[in-house]
C-alpha positions as protocol buffer text, in pm:
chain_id: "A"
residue {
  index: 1
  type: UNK
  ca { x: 11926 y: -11235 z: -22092 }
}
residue {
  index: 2
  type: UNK
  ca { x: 11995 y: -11045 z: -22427 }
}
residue {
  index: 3
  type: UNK
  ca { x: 12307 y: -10927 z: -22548 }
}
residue {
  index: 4
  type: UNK
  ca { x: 12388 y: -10590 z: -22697 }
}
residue {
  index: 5
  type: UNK
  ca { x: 12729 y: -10452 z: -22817 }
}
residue {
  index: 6
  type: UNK
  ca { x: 12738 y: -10078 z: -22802 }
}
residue {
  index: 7
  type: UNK
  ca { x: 13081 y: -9941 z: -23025 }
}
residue {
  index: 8
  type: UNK
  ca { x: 13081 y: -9616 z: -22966 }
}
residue {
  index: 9
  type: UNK
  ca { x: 13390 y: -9373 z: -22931 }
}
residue {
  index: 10
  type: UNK
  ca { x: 13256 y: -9103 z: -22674 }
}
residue {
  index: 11
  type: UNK
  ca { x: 13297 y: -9222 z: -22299 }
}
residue {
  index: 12
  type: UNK
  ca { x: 13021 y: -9044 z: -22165 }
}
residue {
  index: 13
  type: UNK
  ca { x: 12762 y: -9153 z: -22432 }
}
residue {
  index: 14
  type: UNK
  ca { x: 12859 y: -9505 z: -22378 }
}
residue {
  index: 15
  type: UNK
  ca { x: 12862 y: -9494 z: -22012 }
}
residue {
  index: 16
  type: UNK
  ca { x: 12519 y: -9357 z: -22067 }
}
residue {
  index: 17
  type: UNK
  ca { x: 12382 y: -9629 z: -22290 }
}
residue {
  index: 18
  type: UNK
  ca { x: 12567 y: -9899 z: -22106 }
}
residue {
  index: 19
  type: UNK
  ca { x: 12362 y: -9783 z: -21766 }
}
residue {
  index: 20
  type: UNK
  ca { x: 12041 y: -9718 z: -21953 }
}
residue {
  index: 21
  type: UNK
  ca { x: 12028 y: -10050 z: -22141 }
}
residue {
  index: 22
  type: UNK
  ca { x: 12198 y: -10271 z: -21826 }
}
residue {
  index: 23
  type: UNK
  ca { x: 11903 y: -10099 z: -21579 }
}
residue {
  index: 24
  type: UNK
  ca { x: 11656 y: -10285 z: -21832 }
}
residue {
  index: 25
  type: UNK
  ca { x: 11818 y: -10658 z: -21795 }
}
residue {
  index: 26
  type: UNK
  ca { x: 12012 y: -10608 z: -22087 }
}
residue {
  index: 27
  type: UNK
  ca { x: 12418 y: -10790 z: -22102 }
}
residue {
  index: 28
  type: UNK
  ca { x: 12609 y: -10501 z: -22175 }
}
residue {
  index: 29
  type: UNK
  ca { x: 12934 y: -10497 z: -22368 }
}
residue {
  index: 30
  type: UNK
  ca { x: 13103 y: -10172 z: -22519 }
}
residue {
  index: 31
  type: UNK
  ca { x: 13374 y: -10116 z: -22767 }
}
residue {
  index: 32
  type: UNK
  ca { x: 13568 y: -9773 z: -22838 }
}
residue {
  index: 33
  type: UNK
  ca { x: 13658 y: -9821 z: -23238 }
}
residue {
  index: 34
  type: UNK
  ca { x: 13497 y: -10082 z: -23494 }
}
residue {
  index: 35
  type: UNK
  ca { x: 13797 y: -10304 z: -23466 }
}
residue {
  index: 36
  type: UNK
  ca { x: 13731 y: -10365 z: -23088 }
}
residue {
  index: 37
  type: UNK
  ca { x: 13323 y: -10379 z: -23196 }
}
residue {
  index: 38
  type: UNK
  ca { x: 13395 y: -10655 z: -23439 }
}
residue {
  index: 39
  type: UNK
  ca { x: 13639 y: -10859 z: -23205 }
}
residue {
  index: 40
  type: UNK
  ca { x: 13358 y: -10847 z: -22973 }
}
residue {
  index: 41
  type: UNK
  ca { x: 13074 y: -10891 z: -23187 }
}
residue {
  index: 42
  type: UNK
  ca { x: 13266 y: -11226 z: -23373 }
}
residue {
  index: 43
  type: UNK
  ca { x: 13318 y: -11346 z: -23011 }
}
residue {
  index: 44
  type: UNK
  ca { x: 12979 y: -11247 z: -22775 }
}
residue {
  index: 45
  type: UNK
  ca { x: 12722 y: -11317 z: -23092 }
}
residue {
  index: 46
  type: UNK
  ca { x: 12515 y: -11059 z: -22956 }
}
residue {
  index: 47
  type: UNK
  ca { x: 12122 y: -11031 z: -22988 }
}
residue {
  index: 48
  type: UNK
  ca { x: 12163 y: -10659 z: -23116 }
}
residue {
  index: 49
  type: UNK
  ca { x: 12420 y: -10391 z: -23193 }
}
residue {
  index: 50
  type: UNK
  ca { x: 12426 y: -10020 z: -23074 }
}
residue {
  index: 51
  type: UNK
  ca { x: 12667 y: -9889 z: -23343 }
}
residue {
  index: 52
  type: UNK
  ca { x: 12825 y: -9544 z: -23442 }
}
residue {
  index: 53
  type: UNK
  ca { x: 12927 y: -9479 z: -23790 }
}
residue {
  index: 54
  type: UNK
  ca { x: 13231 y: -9208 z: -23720 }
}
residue {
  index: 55
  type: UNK
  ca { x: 13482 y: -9462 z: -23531 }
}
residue {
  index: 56
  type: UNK
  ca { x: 13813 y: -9495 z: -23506 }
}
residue {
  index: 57
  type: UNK
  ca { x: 14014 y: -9740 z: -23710 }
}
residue {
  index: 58
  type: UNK
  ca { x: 13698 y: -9923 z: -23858 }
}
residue {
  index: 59
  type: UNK
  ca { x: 13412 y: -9674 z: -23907 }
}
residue {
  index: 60
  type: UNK
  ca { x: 13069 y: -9770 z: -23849 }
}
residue {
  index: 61
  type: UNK
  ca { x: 12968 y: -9854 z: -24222 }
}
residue {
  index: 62
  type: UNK
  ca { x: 13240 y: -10102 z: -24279 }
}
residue {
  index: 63
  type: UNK
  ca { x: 13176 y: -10291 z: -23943 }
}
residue {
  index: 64
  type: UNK
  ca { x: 12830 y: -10329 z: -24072 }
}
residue {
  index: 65
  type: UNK
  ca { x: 12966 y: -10458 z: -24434 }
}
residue {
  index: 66
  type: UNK
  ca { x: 13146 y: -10704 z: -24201 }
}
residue {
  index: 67
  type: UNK
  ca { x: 12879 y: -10879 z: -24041 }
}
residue {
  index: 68
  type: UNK
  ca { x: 12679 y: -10925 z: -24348 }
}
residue {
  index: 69
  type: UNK
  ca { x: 13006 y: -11086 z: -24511 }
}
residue {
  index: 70
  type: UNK
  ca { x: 12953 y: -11388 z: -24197 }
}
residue {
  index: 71
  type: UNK
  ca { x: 12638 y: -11665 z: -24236 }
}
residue {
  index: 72
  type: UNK
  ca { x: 12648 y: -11665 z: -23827 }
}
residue {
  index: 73
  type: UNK
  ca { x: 12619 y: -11205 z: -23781 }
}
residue {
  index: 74
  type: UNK
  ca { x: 12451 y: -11083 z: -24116 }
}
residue {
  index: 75
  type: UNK
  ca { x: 12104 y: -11153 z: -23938 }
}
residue {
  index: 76
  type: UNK
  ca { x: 12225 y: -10930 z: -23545 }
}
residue {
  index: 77
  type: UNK
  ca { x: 11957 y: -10618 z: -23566 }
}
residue {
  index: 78
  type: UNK
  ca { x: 12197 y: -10319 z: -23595 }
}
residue {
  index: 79
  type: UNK
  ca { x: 12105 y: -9941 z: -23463 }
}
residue {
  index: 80
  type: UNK
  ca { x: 12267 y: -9717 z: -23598 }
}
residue {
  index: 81
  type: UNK
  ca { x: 12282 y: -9392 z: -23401 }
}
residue {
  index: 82
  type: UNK
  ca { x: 12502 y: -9148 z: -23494 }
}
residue {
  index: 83
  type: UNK
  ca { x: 12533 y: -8713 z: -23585 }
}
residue {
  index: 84
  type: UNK
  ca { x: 12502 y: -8816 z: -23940 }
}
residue {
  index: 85
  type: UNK
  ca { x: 12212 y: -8720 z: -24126 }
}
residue {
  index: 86
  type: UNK
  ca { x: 12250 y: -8682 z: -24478 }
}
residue {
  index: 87
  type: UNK
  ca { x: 12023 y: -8874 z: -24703 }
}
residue {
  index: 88
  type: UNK
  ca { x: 12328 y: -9054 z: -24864 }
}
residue {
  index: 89
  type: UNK
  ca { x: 12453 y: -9203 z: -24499 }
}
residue {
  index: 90
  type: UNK
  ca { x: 12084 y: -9309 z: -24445 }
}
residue {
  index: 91
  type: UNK
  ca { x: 12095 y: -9494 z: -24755 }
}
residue {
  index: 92
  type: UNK
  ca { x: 12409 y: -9648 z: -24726 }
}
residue {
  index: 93
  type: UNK
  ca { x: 12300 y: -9759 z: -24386 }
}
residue {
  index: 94
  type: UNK
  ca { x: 12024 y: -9977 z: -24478 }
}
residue {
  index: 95
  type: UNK
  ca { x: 12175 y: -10076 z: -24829 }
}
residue {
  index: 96
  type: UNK
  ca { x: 12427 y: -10278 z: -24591 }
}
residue {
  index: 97
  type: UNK
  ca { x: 12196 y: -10379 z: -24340 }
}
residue {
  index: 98
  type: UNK
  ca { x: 12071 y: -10146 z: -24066 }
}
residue {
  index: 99
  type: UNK
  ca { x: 11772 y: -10221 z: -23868 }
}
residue {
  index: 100
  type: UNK
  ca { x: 11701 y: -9808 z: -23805 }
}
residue {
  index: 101
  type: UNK
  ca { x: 11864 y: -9542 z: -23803 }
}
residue {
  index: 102
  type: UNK
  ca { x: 11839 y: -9237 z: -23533 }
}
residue {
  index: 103
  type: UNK
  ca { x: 12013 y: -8931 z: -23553 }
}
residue {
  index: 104
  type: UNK
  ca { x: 12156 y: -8845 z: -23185 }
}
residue {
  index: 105
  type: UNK
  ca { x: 12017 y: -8513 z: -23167 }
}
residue {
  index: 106
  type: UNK
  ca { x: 11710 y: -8640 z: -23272 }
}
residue {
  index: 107
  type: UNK
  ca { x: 11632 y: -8913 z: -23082 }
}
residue {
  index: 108
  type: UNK
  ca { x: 11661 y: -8951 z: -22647 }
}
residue {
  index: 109
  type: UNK
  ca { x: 11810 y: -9223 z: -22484 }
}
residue {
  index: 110
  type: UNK
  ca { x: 11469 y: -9398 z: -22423 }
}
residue {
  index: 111
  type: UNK
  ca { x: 11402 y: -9366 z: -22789 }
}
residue {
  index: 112
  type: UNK
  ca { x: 11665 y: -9634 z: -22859 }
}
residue {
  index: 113
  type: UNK
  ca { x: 11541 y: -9782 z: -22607 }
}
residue {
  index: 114
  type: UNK
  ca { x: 11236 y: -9876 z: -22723 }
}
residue {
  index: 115
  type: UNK
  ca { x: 11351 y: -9919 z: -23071 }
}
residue {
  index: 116
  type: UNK
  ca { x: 11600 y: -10178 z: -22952 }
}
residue {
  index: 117
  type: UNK
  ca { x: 11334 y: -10380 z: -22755 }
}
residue {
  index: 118
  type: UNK
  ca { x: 11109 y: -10335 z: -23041 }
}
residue {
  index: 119
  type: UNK
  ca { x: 11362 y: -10502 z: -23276 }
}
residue {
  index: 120
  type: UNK
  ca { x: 11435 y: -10792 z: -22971 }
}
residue {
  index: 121
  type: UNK
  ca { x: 11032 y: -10900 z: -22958 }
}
């Protein structure tokens, strides 16, 4: 069974992504800020991580700078997914390391989806 981390602040877009991706024979585990994500990603090793870039404590970028900085979580497939669109954030994203990156209102649920399956084959 693959893992996924989701970090993401809002409740009700976690709870969302935690049913969606768990209903597909994903193991789930969810973090509210990025210091909680990276406890949890340092600990579970997970196969991919779901990953907002405006958290609390740690944002999203510097989580990402984070795994690249360890041998055994610089290679996890990261989604980013997240209300920022700018064309500075995108680069930034993949300068450190995303896999994609998916604006929220412009991608569904299933989009992500299928991106993070895509990512697992």
């Amino acid at each position: 069974m693959k893992k996924i981390i989701i970090i993401e602040p809002d409740s009700a877009v976690r709870e969302e992504y935690r049913e969606l991706l768990g209903a597909e024979g994903f193991e789930v585990h969810t973090a509210v800020d990025g210091k909680a994500g990276l406890d949890l990603i340092w600990r579970e090793q997970p196969d991919c991580v779901l990953l907002e870039i405006l958290l609390p404590k740690i944002d999203g970028f510097e989580v990402l700078r984070r795994m690249n900085e360890k041998e055994e979580t610089k290679d996890i497939p990261v989604v980013l997914f997240t209300e920022l669109g700018h064309e500075e954030d995108v680069a930034r994203a993949r300068h450190l390391g995303a896999h994609e990156y998916c604006i929220k209102a412009h991608h569904t649920p299933q989009d992500i989806l299928k991106k993070i399956k895509e990512l697992l084959t």
